[in-house]
N, C-alpha and C positions, 0 to 999 in steps of 0.2 A: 494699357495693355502691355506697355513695354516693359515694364515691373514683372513680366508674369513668366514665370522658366514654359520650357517647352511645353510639360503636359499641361501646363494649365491654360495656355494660350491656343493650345487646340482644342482643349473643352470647351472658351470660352467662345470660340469660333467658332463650335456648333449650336451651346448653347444661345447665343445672342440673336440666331436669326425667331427662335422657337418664342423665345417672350417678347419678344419684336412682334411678333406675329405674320413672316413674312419667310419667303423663300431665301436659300442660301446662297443662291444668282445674285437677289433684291439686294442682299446685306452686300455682299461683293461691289455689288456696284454703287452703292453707297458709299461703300469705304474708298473708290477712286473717284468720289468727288471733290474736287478744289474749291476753294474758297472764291475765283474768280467763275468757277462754271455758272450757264444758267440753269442746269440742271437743280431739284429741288430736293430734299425729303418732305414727306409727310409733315405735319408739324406735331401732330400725335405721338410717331416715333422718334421723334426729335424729344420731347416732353419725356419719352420713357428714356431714353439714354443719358439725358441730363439726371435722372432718378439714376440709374445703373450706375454711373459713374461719378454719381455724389458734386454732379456741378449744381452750380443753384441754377435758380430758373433764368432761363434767356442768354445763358451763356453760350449756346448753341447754334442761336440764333445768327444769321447773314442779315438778317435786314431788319432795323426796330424803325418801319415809320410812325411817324408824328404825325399829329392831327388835332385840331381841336375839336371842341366838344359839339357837339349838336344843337346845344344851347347855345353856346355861344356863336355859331354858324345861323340861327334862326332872329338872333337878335339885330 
């Protein structure tokens, strides 16, 4: 969004809470979330904004746990 001159950085500002699906409060306060917060997003809208903004998948993401498989936890 920092590529974007004025108008369109406020279009994008309104627009973004409406395909999000979510209040313009929600997206605010999303956007001062830190990377150390424990505060959360959805993972939903996390999935669409990595789509908005042309990241690939899971680039988004705070936390990728590991686990193995179920099969191999039964064996």
């Amino acid at each position: 969004m920092y590529d974007l001159n004025v108008w369109q950085y406020r279009k994008a500002i309104q627009l973004l809470p409406k395909l999000l699906g979510i209040s313009l409060n929600t997206f605010h306060n999303y956007r001062r979330i830190l990377v150390d917060d424990v505060q959360d997003i959805p993972y939903e809208k996390v999935v669409i904004m990595e789509q908005l903004f042309d990241f690939e998948p899971g680039t988004l993401a705070s936390q990728n746990p590991e686990a193995r498989s179920l099969k191999e936890l039964l064996h």
